[in-house]
Every structure is written in structure tokens, then in C-alpha cells.
N, C-alpha and C positions, 0 to 999 in steps of 0.2 A: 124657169128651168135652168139648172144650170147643166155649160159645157161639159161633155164628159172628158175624163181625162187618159190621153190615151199613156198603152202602155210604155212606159220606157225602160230598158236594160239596164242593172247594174253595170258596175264596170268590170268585173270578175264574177266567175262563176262561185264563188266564197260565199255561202250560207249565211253568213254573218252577216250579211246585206238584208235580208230578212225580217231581221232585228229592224235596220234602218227605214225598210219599207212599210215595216210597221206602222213607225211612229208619225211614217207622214200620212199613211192612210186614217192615221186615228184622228190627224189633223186637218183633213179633207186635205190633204196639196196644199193647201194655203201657203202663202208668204212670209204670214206673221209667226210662222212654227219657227223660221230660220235658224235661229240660234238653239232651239232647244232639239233641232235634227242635227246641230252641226256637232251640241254637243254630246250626242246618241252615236255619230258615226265616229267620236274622239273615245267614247267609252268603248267603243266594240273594238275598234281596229288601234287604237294605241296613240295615233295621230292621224291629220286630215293628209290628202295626198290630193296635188289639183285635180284628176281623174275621179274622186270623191266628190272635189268643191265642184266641177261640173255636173257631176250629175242630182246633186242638189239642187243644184241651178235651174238645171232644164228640169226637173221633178214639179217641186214647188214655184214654176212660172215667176222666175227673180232671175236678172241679168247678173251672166259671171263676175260683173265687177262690183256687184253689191256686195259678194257671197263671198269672193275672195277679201274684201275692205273690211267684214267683218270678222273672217278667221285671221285677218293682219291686226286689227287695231284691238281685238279682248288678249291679255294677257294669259287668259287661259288655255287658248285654242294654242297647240304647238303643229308645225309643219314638215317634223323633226323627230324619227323615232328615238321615242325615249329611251335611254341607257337604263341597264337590269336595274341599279339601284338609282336612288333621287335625294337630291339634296336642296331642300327649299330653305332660301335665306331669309327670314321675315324681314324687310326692312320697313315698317311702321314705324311713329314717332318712337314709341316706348321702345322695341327695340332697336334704333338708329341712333339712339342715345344710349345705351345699355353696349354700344359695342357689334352692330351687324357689321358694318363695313368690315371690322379688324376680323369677324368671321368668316366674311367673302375673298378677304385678302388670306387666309389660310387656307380656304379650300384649293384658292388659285393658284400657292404655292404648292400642298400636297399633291392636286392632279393636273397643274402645267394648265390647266381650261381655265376659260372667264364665265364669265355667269353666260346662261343661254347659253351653255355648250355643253357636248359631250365626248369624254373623252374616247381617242381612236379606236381601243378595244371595246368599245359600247358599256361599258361597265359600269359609268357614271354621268348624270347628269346632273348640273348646277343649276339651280334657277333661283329667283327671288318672287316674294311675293310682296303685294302691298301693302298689307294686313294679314295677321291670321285668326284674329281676335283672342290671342289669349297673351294680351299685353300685362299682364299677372306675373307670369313666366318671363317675361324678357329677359335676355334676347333669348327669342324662339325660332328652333329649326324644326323643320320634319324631314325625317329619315324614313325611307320608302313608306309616307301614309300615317308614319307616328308622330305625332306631335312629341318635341321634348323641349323645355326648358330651361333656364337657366346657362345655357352652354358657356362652356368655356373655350378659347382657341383651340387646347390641350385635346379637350373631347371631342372636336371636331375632327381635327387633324385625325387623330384615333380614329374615328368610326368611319373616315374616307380610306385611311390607309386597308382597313380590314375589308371596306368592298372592292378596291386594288388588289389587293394580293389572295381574295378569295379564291381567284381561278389557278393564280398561279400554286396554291396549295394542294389545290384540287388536281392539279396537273402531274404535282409532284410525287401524289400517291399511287398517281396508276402507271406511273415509270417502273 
């Protein structure tokens, strides 16, 4: 017989939680769900918040320092509300030879951030990935979710300036 499990609270009254309670109940509470409830609460709410990573924790019967080690050590898990738009730098061999770096060092120029960063007005974030598997295309970015190829500094630069200055266009119309 197994223990029953009692019940525990979200950490906000946000329905969204819902979603997440779901996916542990589909998984009995078990431990070995971990990563794939962590990455259930990263798709609902945008990123983890330690107030999440605990109640994961006490949920699925895994101590906070498991739960937190693992939303620190996968590159996927961010801790960090993502900015409206995203800018993934592939750096894999095929694109690290193809020219990431000299793409990483333009977006740090156009938005002043480093990679893992978003900049102050939340508009942009930087990040790099390990691979994207479409070393075909090197060097390859993804701009909020799309994969593009071939990029050039030029087009970079370009397509962060226009998620920059989207707001302020936007701003300037309803003056």
C-alpha cells in the first residue's frame, strides 16, 4: 500500500498551477518526474521562481537542493523572466566555426547585454545554445522560436535593432 499523499498548496492562487498539478498527479508524485514537472512549470509560467522550485520539492518528495541543482545545472531551465523577444546564439562546432562568437559580440554591441542577459526594458534576451541541430545552416540563430540560418553580423544587428526600437515606435504613434 502505498502512502497517501497529502495535499500541498500551490504557491499562488494562478490556475496555471493546475497545469503543473496535473502533470505530477499523472506521475504519481514520484521523484523521477522532476525534470519533466520542472520543465511543465518553465512552459506555463515563462521561468522557475524558487517559491515554484519548492513546491516541487515538497510535491514530488525531492529535497530543495536536488531541485534547485537541477534547474541550475540544465541550460534550459532559466530563473529569469524572459525578455518579449529571444535571441539564441547556436554555438555548436559547425556554427563556432562559421562565426557565433563574432555573432554574440554584435548582439552585445547592439543591446549593451552579454549573453544570459536581458536587457533593462525587458525587450530582449540573449542566450546561447549548445547545439541546435541544424548545423546545415551555420551559423544558426533563433529569433523568438524560429530557426534562421546562415546569419550574417548585418542581419543580426538588424533584427535586435528592430526588437529595440519596436516599442519605442509603438510609443511614438500614440503621441
Amino acid at each position: 500500500m502505498l502512502p497517501t499523499q497529502k495535499t500541498i498548496s500551490p504557491p499562488s492562487e494562478d490556475k496555471r498551477w493546475k497545469i503543473v498539478d496535473g502533470m505530477m498527479r499523472r506521475h504519481g508524485h514520484e521523484p523521477y518526474a522532476l525534470i519533466e514537472v520542472l520543465h511543465t512549470v518553465q512552459e506555463t509560467f515563462g521561468f522557475l521562481t524558487d517559491d515554484a522550485l519548492r513546491y516541487v520539492a515538497t510535491s514530488l518528495r525531492v529535497p530543495y537542493s536536488r531541485v534547485y541543482g537541477v534547474a541550475t545545472f540544465y541550460h534550459f531551465f532559466t530563473m529569469k523572466p524572459p525578455g518579449e523577444h529571444t535571441c539564441v546564439v547556436c554555438t555548436g562546432t559547425a556554427c563556432y566555426i562559421k562565426g557565433a562568437p563574432v555573432l554574440l559580440n554584435a548582439v552585445q554591441e547592439a543591446a549593451g547585454i552579454k549573453q544570459g542577459e536581458t536587457t533593462p526594458d525587458g525587450k530582449l534576451s540573449l542566450l546561447t545554445a549548445r547545439c541546435l541541430g541544424s548545423c546545415g545552416l551555420a551559423p544558426a540563430v533563433v529569433f523568438d522560436g524560429q530557426v534562421a540560418g546562415k546569419i550574417t553580423t548585418e542581419t543580426i544587428k538588424k533584427r535586435v535593432r528592430t526588437y529595440l526600437e519596436s516599442e519605442t515606435l509603438a510609443e511614438g504613434a500614440h503621441k
